[in-house]
C-alpha positions as CSV (number, residue, x, y, z in Angstrom):
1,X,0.0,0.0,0.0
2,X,3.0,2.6,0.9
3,X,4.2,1.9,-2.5
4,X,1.1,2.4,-4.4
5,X,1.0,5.7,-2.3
6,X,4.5,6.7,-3.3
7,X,3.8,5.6,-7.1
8,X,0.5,7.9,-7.1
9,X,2.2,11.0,-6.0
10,X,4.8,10.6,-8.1
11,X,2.6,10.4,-11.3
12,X,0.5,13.4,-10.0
13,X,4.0,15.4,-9.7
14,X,5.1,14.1,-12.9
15,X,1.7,15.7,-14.4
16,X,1.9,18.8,-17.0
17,X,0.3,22.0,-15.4
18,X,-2.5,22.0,-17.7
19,X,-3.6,18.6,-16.7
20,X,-3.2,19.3,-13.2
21,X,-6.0,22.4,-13.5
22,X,-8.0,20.5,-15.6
23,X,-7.7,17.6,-12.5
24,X,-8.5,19.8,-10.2
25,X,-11.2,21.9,-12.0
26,X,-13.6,18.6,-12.9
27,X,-13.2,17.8,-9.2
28,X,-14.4,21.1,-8.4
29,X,-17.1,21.0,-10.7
30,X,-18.3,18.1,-9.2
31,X,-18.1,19.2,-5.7
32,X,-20.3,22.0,-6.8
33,X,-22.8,20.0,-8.7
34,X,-23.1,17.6,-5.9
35,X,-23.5,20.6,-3.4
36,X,-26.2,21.7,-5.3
37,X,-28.0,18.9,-5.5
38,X,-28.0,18.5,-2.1
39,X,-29.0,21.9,-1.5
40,X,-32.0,21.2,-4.2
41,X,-33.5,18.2,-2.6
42,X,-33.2,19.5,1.1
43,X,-35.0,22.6,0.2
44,X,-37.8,21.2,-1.0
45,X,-41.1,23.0,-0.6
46,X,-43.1,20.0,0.1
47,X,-41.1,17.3,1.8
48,X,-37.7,17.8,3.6
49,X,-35.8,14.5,2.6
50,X,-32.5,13.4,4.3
51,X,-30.5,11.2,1.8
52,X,-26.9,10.0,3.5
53,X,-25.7,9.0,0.4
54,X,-25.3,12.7,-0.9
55,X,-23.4,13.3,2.1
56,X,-21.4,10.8,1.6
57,X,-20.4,11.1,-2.3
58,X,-19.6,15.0,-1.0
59,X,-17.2,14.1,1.8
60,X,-15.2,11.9,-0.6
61,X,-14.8,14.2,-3.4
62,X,-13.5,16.7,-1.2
63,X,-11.1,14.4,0.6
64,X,-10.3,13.4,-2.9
65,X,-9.8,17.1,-4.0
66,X,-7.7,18.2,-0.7
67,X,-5.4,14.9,-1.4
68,X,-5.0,15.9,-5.0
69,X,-4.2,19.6,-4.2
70,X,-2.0,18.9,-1.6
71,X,0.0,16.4,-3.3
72,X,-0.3,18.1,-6.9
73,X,1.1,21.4,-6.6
């Protein structure tokens, strides 16, 4: 596993800068879509509904994000 750690930040190091933004833009562009369909069922005029699994797909793109970021630039 440590390997397969070291071998992924070497190839997102190795990366050209315009693949990194473009990385790290679809990421965000799915964070934001996801945040807004959370925010769309939630605020729902007739029936509040809590759905985990939105939640969930959120946290781990932005975990995924932060390690990209971090390790990236």
């Amino acid at each position: 596993m440590e390997r397969f750690y070291y071998n992924l930040i070497t190839f997102l190091g190795g990366l050209s800068p315009f693949l990194k933004v473009m990385i790290v833009g679809l990421l965000a562009m799915f964070i934001f879509l996801s945040a807004a369909d959370i925010v769309k069922t939630h605020v729902n005029k007739t029936k509040p509904v809590f759905k985990p699994l939105k939640f969930l797909v959120l946290a781990i793109l932005v975990a995924v994000t932060v390690f990209v970021c971090i390790h990236m630039f």
